[in-house]
Backbone bond lengths (Angstrom), bond angles and torsions (degrees), N, CA, C in turn:
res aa  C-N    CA-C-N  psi(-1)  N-CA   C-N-CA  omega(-1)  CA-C   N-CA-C  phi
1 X - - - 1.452 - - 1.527 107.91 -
2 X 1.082 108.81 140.65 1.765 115.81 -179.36 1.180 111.63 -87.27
3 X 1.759 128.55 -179.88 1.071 118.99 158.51 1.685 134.57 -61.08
4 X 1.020 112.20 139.73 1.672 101.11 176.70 1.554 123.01 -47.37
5 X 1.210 141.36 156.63 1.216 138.95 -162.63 1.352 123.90 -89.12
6 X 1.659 96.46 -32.22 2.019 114.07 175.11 1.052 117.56 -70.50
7 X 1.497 118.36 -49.18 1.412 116.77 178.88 1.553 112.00 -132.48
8 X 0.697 97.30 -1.73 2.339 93.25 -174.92 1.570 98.97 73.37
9 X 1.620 112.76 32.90 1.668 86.33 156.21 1.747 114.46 -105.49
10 X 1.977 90.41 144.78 1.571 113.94 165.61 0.989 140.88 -105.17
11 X 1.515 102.36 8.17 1.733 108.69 -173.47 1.623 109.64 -57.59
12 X 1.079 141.24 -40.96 1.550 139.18 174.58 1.690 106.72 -62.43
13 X 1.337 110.46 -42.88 1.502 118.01 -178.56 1.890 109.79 -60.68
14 X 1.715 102.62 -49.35 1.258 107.92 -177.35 1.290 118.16 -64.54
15 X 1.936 113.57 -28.76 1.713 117.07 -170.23 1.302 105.44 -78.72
16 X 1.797 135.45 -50.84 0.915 152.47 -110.53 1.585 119.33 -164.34
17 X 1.608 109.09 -3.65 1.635 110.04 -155.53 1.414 101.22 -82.33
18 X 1.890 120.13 -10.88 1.814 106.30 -167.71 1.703 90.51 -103.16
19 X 1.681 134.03 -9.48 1.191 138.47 -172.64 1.639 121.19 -96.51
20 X 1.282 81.84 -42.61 1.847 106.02 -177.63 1.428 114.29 -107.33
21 X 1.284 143.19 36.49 1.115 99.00 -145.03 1.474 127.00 -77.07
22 X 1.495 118.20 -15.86 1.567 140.43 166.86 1.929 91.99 -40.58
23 X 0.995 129.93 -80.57 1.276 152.96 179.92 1.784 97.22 -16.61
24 X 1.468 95.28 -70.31 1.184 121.94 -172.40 1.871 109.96 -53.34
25 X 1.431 111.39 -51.82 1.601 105.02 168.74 1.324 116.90 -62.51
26 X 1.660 131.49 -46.14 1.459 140.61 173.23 1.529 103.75 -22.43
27 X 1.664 96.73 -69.94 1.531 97.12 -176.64 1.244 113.50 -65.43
28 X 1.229 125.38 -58.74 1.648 107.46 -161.36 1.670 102.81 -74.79
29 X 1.215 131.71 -29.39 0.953 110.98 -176.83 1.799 122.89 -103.81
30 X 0.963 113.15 -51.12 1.618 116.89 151.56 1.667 120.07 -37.08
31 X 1.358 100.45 -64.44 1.469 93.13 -164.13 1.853 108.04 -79.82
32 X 0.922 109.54 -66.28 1.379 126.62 -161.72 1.916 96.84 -71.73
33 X 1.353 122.17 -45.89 1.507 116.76 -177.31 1.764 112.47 -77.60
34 X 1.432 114.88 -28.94 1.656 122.03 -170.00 1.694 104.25 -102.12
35 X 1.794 104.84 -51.49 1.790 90.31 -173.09 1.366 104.76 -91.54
36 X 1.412 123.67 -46.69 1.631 105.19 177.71 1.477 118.41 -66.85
37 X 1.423 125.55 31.18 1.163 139.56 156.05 1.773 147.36 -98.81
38 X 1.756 85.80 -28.82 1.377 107.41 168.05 1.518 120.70 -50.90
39 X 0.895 132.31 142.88 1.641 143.52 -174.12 1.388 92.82 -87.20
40 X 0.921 141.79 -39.07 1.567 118.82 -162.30 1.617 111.56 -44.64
41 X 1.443 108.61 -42.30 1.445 120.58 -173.68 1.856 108.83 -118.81
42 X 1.351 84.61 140.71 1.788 95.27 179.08 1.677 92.11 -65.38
43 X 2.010 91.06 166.97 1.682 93.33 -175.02 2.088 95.13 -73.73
44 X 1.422 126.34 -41.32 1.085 154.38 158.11 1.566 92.98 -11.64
45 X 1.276 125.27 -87.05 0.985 118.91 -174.31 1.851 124.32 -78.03
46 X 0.698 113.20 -12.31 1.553 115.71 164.71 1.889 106.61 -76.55
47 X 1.204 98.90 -23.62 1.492 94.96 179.82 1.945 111.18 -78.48
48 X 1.685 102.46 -42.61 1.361 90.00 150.71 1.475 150.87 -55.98
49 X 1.424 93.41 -22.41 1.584 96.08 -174.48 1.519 97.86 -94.82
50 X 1.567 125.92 -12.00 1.758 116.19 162.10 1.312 102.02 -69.72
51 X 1.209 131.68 -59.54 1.559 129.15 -170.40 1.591 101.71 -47.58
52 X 0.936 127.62 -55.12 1.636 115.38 -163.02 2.078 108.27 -85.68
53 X 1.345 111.82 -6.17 1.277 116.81 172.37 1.865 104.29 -78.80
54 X 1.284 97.39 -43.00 1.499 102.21 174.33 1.213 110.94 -59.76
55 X 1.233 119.72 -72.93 1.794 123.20 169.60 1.277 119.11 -5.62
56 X 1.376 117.52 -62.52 1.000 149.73 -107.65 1.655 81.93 -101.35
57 X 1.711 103.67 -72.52 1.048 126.23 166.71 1.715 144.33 -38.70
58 X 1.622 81.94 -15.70 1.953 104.71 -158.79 1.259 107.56 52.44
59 X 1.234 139.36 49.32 1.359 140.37 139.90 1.268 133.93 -67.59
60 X 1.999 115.10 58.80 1.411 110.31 -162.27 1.454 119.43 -80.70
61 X 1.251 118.13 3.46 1.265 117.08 171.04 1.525 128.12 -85.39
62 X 1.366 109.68 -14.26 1.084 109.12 173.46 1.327 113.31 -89.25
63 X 1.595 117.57 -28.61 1.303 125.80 160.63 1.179 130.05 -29.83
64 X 1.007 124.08 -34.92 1.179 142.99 171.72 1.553 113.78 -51.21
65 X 1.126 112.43 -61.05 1.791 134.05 -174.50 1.387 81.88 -71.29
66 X 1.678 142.45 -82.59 1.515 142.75 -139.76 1.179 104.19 -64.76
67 X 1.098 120.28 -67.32 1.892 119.30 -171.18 1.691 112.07 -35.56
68 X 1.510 111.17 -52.82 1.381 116.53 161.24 1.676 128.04 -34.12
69 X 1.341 92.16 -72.10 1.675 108.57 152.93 1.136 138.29 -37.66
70 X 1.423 112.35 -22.93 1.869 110.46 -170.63 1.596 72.88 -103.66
71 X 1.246 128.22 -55.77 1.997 105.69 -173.14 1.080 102.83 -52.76
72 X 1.002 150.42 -54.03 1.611 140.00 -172.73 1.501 108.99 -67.57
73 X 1.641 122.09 -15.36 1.678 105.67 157.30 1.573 114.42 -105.90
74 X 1.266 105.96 15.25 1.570 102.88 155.14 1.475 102.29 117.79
75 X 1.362 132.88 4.76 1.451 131.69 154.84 1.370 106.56 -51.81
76 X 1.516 114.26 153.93 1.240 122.45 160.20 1.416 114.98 -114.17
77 X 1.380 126.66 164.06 1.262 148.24 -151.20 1.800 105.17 -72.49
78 X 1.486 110.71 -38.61 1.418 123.39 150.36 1.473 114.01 -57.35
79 X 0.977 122.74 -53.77 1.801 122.20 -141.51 1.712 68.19 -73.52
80 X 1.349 131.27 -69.69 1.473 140.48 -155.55 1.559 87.44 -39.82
81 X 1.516 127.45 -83.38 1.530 135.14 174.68 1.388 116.13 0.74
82 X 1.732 100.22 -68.47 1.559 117.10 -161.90 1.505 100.35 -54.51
83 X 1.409 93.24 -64.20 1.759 107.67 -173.80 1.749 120.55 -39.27
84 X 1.210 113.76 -40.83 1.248 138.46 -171.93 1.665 95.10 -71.07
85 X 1.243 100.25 -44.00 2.484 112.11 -163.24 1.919 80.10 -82.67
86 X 1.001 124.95 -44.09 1.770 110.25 -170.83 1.105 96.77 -74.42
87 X 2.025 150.56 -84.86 0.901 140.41 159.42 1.586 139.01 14.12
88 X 1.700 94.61 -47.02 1.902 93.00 -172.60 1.469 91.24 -90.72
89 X 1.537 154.94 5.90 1.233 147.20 144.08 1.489 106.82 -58.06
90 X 1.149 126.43 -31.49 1.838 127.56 -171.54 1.553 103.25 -109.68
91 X 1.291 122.72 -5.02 1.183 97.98 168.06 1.594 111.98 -150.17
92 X 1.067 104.93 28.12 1.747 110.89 172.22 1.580 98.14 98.02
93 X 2.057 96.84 136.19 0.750 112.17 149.15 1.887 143.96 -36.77
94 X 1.320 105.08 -37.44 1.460 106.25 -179.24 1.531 88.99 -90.34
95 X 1.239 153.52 -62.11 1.766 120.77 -158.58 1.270 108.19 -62.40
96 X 1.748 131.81 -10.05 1.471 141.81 177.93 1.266 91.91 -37.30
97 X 1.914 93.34 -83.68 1.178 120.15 -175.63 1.385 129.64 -49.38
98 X 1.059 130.27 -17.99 1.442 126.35 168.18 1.540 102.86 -88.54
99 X 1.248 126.27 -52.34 1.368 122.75 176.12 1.566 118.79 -49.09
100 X 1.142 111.53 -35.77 1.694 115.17 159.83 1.499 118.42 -74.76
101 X 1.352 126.28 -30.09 0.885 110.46 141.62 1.595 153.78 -57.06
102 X 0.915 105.49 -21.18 1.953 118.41 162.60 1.535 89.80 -78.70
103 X 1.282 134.77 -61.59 1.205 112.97 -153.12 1.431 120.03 -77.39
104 X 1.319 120.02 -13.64 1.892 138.08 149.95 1.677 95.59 -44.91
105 X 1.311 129.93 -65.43 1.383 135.82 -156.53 1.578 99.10 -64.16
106 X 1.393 93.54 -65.00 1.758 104.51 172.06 2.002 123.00 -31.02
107 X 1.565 92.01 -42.25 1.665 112.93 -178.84 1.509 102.92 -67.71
108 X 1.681 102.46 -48.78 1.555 96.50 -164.47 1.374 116.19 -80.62
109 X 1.350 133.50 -5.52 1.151 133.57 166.16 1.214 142.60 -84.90
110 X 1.324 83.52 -42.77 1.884 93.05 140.85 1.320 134.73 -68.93
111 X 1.481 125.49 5.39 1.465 124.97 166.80 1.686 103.65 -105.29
112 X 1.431 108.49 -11.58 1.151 124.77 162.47 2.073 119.63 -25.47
């Protein structure tokens, strides 16, 4: 499979593209080239509303990859914080805390 055509992303291709490869086009090309592309919503704010779906969810592994991602579409290190401190009231203390935890890890590596 090649790169996608909208943007050149491979992250599904690079995790998953010789195992999955159905999997592997969804993401890079469905998800990440068609919906995180739509104009209705900034990439900025779609990146918030993944971070707090994850949260939400206890999806800390993906956390990992998004928190990164919403600073690189224009979240800040607060806005990520806040969102995460309102959130663990609506969805439990422990995904709070783990979700603040990636985003501590996320902080410290980048001061790295």
């Amino acid at each position: 499979m090649t790169d996608s055509p909208a943007t050149g992303w491979t992250g599904g291709q690079r995790a998953f593209g010789d195992f999955a490869p159905a999997l592997a086009h969804y993401t890079d090309q469905v998800l990440f080239d068609e919906v995180w592309e739509r104009p209705e919503l900034s990439k900025r704010d779609r990146s918030l509303i993944t971070i707090a779906a994850l949260t939400a969810g206890g999806n800390a592994d993906q956390l990992g990859f998004h928190i990164p991602f919403g600073i690189a579409n224009g979240l800040t290190q607060e806005e990520i914080v806040e969102a995460i401190t309102h959130l663990t009231f609506y969805t439990g203390w422990p995904k709070g805390f783990t979700a603040m935890g990636i985003a501590k890890s996320v902080a410290a590596a980048t001061e790295d």
